[in-house]
Backbone as XML, in Angstrom:
<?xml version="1.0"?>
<chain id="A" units="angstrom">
  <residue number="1" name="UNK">
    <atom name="N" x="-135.897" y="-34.575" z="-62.557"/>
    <atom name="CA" x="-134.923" y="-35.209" z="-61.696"/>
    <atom name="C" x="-133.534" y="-34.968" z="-62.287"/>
  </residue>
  <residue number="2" name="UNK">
    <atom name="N" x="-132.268" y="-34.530" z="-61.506"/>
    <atom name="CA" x="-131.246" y="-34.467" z="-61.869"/>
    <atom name="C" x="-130.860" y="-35.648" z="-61.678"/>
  </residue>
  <residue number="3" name="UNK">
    <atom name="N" x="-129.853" y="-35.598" z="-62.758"/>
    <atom name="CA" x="-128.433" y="-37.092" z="-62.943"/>
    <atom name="C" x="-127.441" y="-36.525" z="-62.552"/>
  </residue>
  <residue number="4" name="UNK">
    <atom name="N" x="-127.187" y="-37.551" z="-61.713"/>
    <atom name="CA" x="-125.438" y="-37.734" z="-61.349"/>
    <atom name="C" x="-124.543" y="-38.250" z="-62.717"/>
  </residue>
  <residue number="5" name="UNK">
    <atom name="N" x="-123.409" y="-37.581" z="-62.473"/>
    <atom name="CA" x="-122.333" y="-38.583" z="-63.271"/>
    <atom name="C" x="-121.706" y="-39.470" z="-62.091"/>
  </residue>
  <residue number="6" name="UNK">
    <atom name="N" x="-121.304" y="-40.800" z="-62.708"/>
    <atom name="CA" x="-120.401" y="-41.088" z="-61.903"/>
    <atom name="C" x="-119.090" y="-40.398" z="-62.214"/>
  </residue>
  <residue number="7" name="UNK">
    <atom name="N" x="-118.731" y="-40.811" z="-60.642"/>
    <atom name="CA" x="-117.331" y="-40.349" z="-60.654"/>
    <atom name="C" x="-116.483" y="-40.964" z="-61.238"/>
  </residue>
  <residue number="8" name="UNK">
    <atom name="N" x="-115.417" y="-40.760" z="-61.737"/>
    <atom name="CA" x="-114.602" y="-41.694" z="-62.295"/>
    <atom name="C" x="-112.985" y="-40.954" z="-61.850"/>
  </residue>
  <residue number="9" name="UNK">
    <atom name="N" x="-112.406" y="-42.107" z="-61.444"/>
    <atom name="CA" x="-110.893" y="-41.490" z="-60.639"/>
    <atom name="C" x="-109.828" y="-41.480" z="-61.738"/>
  </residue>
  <residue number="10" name="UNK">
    <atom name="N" x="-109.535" y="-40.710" z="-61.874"/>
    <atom name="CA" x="-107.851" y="-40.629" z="-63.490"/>
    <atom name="C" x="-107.165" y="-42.354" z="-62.842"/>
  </residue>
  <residue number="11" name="UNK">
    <atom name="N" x="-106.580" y="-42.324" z="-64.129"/>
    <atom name="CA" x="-105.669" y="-43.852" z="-64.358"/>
    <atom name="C" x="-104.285" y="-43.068" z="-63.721"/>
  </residue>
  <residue number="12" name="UNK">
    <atom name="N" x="-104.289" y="-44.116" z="-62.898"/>
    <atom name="CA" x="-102.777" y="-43.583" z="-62.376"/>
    <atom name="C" x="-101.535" y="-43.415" z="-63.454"/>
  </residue>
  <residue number="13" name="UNK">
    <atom name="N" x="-100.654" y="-42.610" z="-63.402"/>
    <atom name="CA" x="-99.762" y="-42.497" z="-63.877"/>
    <atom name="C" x="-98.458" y="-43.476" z="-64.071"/>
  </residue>
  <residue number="14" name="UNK">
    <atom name="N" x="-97.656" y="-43.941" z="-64.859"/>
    <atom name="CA" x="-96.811" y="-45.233" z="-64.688"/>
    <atom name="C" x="-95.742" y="-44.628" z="-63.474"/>
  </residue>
  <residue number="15" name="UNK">
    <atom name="N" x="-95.481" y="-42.919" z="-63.185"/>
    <atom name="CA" x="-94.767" y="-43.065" z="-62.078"/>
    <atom name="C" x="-95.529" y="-43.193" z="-60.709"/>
  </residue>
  <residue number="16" name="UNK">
    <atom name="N" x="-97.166" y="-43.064" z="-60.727"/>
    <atom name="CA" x="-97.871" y="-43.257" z="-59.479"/>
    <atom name="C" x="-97.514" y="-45.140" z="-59.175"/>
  </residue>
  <residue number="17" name="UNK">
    <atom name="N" x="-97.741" y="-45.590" z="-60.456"/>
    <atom name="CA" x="-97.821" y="-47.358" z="-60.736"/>
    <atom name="C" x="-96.030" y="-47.825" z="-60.083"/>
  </residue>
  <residue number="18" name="UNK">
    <atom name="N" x="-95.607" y="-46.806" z="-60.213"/>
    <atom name="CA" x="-93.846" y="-47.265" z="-59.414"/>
    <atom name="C" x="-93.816" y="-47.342" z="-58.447"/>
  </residue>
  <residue number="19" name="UNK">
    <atom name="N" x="-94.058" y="-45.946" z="-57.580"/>
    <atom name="CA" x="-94.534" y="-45.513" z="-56.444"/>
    <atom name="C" x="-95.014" y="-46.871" z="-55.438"/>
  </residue>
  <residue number="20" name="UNK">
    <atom name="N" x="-96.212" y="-46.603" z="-55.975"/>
    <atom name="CA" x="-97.021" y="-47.987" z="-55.142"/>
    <atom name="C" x="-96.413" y="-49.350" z="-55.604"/>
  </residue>
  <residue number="21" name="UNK">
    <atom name="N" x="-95.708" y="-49.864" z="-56.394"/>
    <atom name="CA" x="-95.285" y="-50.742" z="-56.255"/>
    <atom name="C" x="-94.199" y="-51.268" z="-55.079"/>
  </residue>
  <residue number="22" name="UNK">
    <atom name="N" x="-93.392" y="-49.622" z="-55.426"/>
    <atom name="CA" x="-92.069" y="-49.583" z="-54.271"/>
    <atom name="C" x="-92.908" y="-49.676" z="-53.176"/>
  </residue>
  <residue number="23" name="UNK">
    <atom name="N" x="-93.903" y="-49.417" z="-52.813"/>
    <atom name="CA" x="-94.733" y="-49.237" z="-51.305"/>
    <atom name="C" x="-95.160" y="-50.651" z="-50.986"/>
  </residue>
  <residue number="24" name="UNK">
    <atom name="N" x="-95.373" y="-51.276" z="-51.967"/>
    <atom name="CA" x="-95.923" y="-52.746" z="-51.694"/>
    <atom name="C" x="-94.739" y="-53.570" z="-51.460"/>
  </residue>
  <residue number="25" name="UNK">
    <atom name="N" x="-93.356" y="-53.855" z="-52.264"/>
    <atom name="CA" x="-91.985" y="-54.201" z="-52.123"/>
    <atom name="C" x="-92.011" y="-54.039" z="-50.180"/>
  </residue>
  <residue number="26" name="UNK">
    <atom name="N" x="-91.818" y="-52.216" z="-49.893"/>
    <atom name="CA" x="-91.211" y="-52.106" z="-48.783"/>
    <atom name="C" x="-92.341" y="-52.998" z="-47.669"/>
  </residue>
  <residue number="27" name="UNK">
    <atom name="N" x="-93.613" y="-52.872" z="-47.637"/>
    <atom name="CA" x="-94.556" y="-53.626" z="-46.995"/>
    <atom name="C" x="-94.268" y="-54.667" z="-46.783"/>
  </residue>
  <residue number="28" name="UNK">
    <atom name="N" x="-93.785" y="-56.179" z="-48.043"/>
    <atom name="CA" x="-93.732" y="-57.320" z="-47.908"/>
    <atom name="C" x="-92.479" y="-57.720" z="-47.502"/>
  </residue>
  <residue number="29" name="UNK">
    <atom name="N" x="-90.997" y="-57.006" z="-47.542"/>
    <atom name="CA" x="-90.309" y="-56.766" z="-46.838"/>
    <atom name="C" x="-90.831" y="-56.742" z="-45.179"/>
  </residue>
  <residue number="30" name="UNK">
    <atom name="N" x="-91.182" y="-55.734" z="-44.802"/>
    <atom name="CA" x="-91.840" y="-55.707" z="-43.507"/>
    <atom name="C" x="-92.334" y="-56.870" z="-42.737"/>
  </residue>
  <residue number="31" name="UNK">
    <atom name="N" x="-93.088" y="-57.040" z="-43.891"/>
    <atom name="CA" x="-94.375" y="-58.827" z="-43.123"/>
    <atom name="C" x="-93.113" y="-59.766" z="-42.716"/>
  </residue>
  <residue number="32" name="UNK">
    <atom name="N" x="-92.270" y="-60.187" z="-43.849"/>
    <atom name="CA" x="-91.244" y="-61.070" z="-44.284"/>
    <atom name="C" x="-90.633" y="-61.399" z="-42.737"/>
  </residue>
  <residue number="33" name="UNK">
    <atom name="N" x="-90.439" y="-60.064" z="-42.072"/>
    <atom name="CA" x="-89.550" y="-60.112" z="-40.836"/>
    <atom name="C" x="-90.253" y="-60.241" z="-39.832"/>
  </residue>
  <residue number="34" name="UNK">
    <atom name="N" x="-91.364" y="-59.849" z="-39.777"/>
    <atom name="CA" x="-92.227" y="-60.116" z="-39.115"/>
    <atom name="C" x="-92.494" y="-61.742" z="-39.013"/>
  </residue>
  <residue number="35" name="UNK">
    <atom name="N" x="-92.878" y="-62.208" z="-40.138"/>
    <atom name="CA" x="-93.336" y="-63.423" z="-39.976"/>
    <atom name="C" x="-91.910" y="-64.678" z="-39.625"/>
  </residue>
  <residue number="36" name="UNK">
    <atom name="N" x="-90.550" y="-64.299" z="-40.080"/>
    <atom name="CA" x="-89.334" y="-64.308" z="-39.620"/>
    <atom name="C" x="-89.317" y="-64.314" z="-37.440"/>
  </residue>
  <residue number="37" name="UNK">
    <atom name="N" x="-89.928" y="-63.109" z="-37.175"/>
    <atom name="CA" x="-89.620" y="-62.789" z="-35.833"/>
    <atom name="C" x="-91.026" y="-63.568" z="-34.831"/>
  </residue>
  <residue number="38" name="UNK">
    <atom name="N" x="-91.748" y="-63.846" z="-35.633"/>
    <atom name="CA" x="-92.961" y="-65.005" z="-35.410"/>
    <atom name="C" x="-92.757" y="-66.402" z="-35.198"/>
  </residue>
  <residue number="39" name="UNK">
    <atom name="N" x="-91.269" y="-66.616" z="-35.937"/>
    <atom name="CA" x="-90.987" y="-68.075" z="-36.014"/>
    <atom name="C" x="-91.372" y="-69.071" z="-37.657"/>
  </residue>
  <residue number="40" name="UNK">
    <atom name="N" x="-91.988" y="-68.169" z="-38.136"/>
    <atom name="CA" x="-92.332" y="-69.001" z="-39.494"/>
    <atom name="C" x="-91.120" y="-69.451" z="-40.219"/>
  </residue>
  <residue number="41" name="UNK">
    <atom name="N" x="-91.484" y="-70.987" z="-40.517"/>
    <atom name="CA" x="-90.452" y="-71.575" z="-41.500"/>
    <atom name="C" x="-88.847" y="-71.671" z="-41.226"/>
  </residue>
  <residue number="42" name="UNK">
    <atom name="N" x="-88.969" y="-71.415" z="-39.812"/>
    <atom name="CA" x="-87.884" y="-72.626" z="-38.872"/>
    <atom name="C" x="-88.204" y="-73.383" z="-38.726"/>
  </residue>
  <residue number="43" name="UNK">
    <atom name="N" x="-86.965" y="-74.208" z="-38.886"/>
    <atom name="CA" x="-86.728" y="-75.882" z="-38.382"/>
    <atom name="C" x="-87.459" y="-76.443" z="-37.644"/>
  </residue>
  <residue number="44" name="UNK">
    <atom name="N" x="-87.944" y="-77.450" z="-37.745"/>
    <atom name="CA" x="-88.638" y="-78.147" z="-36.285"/>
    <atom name="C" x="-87.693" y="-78.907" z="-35.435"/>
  </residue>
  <residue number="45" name="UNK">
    <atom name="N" x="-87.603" y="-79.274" z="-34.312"/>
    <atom name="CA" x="-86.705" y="-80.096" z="-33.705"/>
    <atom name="C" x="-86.519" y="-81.123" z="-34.028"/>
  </residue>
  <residue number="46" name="UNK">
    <atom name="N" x="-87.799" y="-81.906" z="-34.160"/>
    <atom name="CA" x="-87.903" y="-83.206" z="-34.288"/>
    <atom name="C" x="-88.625" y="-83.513" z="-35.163"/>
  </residue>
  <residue number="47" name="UNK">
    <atom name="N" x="-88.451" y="-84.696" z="-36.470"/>
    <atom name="CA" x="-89.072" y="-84.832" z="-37.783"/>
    <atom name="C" x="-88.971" y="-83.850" z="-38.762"/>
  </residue>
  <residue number="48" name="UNK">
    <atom name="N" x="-88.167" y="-83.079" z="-38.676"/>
    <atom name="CA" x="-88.082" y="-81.588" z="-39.813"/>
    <atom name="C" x="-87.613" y="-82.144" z="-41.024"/>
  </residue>
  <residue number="49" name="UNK">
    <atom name="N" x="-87.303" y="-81.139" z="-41.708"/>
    <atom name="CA" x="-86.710" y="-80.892" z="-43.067"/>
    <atom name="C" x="-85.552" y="-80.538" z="-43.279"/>
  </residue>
  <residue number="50" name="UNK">
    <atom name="N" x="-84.707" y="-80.783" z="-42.323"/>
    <atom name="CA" x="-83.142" y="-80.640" z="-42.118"/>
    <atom name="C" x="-82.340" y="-79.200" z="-42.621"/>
  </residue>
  <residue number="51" name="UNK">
    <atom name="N" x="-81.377" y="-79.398" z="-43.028"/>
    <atom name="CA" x="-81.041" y="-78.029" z="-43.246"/>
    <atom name="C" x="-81.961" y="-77.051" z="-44.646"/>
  </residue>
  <residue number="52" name="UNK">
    <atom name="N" x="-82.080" y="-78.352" z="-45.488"/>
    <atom name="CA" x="-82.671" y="-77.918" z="-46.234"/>
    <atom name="C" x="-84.150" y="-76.495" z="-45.877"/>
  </residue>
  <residue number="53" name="UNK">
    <atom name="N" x="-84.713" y="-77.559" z="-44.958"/>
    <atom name="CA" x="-86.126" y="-76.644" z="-44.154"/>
    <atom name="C" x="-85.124" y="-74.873" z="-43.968"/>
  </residue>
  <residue number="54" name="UNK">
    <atom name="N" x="-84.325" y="-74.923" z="-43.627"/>
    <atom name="CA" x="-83.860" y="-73.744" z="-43.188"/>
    <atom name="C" x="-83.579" y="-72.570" z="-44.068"/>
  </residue>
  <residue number="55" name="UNK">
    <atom name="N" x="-82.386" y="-73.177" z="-45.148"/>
    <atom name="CA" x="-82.119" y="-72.868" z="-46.729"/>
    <atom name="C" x="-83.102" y="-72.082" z="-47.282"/>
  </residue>
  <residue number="56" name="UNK">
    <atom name="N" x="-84.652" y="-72.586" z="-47.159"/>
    <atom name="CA" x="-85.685" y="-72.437" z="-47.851"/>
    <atom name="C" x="-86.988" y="-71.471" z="-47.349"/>
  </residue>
  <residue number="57" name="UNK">
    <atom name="N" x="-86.704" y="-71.554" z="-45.938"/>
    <atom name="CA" x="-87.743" y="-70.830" z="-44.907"/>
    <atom name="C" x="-88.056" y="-69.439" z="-45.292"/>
  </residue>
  <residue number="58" name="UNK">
    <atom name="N" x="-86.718" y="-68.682" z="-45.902"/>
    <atom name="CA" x="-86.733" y="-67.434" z="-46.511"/>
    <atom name="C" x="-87.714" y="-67.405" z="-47.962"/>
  </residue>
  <residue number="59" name="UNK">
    <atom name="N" x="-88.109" y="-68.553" z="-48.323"/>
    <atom name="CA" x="-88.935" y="-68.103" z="-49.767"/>
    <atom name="C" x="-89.946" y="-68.644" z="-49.985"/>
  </residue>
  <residue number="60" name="UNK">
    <atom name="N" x="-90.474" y="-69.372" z="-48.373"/>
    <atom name="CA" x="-91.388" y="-69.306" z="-47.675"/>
    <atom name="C" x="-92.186" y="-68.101" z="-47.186"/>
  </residue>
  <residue number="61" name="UNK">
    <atom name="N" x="-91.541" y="-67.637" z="-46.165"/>
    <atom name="CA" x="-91.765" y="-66.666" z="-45.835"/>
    <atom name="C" x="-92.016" y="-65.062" z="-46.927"/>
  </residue>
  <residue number="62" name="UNK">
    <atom name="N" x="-91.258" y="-64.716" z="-47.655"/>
    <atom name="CA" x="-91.204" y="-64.398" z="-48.731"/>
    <atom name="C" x="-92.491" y="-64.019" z="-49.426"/>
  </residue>
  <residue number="63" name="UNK">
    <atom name="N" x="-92.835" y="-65.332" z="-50.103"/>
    <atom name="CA" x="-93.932" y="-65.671" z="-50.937"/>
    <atom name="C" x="-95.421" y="-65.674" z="-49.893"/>
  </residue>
  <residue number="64" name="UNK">
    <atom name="N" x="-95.123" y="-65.571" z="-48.542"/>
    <atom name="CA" x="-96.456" y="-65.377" z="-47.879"/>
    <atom name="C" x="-96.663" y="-63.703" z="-46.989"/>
  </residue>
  <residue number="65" name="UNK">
    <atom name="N" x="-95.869" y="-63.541" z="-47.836"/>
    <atom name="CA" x="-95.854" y="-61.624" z="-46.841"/>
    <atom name="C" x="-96.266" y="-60.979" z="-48.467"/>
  </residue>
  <residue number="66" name="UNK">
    <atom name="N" x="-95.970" y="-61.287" z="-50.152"/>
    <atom name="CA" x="-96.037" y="-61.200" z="-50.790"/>
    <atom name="C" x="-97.578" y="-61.386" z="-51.337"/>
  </residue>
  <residue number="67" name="UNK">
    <atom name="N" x="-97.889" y="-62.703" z="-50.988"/>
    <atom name="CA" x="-99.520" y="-62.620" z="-51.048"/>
    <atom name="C" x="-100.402" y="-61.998" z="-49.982"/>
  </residue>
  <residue number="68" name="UNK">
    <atom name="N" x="-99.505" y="-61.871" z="-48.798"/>
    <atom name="CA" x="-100.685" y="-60.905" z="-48.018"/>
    <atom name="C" x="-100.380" y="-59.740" z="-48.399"/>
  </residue>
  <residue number="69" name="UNK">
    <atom name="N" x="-100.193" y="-59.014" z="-49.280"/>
    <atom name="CA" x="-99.785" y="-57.737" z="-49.577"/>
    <atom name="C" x="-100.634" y="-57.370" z="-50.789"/>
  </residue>
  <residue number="70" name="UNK">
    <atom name="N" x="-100.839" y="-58.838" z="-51.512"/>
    <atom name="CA" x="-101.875" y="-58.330" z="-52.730"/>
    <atom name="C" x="-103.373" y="-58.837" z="-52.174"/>
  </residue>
  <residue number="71" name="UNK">
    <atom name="N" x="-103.208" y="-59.130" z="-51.403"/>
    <atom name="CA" x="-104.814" y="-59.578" z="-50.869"/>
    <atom name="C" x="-105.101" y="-58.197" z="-49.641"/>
  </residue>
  <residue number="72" name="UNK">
    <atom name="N" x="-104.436" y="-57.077" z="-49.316"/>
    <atom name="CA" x="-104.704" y="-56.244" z="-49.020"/>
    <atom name="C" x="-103.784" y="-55.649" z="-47.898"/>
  </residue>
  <residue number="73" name="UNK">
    <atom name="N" x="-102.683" y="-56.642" z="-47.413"/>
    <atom name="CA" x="-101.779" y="-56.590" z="-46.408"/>
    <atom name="C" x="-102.310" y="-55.735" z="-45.220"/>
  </residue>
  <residue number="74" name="UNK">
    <atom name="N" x="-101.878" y="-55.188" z="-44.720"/>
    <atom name="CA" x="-101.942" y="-54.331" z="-43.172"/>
    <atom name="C" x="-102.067" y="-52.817" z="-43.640"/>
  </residue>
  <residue number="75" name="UNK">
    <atom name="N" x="-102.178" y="-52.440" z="-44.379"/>
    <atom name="CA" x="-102.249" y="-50.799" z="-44.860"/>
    <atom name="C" x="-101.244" y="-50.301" z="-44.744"/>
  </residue>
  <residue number="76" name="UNK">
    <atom name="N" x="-100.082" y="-50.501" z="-44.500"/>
    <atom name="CA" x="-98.892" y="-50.317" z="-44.472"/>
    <atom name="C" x="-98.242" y="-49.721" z="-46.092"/>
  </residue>
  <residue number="77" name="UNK">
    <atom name="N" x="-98.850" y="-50.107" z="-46.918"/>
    <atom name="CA" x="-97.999" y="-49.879" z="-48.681"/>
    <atom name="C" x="-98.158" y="-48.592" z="-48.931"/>
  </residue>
  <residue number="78" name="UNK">
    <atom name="N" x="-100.350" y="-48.377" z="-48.220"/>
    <atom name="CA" x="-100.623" y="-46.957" z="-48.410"/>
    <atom name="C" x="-100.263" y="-46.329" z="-48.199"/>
  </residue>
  <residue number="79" name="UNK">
    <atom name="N" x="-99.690" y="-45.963" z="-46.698"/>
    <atom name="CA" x="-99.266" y="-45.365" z="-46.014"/>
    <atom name="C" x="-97.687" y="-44.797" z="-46.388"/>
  </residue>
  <residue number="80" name="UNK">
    <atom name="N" x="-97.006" y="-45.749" z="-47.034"/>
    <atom name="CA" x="-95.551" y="-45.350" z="-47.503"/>
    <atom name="C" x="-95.884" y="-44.546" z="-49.144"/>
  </residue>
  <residue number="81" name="UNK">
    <atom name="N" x="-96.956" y="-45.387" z="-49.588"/>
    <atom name="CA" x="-97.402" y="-44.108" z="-51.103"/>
    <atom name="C" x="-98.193" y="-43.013" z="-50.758"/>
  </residue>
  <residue number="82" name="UNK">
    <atom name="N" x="-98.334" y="-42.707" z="-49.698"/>
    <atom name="CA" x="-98.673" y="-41.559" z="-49.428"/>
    <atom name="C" x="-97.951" y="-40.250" z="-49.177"/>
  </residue>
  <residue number="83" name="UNK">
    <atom name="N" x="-96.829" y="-41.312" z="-48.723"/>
    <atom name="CA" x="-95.252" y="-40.298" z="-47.606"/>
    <atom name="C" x="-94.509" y="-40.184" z="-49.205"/>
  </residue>
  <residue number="84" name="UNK">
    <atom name="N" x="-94.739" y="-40.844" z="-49.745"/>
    <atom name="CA" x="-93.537" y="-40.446" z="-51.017"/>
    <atom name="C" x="-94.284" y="-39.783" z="-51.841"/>
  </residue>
  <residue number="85" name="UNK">
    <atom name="N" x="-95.685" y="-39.936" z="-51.969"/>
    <atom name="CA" x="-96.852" y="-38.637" z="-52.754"/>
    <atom name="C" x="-96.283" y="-37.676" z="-52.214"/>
  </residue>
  <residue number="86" name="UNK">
    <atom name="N" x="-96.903" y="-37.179" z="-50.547"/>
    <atom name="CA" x="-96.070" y="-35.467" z="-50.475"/>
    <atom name="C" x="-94.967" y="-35.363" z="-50.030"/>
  </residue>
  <residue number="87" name="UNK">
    <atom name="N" x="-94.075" y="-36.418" z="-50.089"/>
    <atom name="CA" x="-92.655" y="-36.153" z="-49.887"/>
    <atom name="C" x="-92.592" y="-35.107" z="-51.493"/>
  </residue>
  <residue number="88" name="UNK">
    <atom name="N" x="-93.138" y="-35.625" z="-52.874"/>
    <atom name="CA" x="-92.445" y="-35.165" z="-53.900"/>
    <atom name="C" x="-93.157" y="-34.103" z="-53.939"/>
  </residue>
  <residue number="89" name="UNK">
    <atom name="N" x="-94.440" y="-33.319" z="-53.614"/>
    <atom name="CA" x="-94.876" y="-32.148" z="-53.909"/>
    <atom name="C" x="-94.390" y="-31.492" z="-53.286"/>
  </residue>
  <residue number="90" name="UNK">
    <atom name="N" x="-93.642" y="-31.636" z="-51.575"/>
    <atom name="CA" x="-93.274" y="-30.743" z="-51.012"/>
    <atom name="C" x="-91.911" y="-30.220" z="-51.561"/>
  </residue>
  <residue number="91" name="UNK">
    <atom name="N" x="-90.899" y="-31.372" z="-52.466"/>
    <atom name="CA" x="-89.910" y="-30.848" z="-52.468"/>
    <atom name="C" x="-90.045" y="-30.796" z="-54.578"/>
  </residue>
  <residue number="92" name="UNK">
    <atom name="N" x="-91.101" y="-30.559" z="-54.410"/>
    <atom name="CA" x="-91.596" y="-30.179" z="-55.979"/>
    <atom name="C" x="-90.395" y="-31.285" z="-56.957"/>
  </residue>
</chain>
């Protein structure tokens, strides 16, 4: 009987580890406005959190486009570390 090896994928590089970070940044950016253009973490009319609620809605919002991004977000991060992968081979 033959053996397989497993496969094993190389450790990304600390500029691949930038890359995808910047891809995850621009992603949670994205959600941020999204969840912004959704209505999240505006004021309520009545019984709110006054201006304060408002002040703050941004790091609200923020901190929940941020965790959907490490819990796997919308595929959106990949997709931008992909465009800046062969953005740089094409222009070497």
């Amino acid at each position: 009987m033959t053996e397989i090896a497993p496969i094993i994928a190389p450790a990304p590089s600390a500029h691949d580890s930038r890359l995808r970070q910047i891809a995850e940044e621009l992603e949670a950016t994205f959600l941020a406005e999204m969840l912004k253009s959704a209505g999240l973490g505006e004021a309520r009319e009545s019984f709110g959190g006054g201006a304060g609620e408002e002040q703050f809605g941004s790091f609200l919002r923020d901190a929940q486009a941020k965790e959907m991004v490490q819990r796997g977000g919308i595929g959106l991060a990949e997709h931008i570390f992909n465009a800046l992968k062969s953005h740089e081979v094409e222009n070497g």
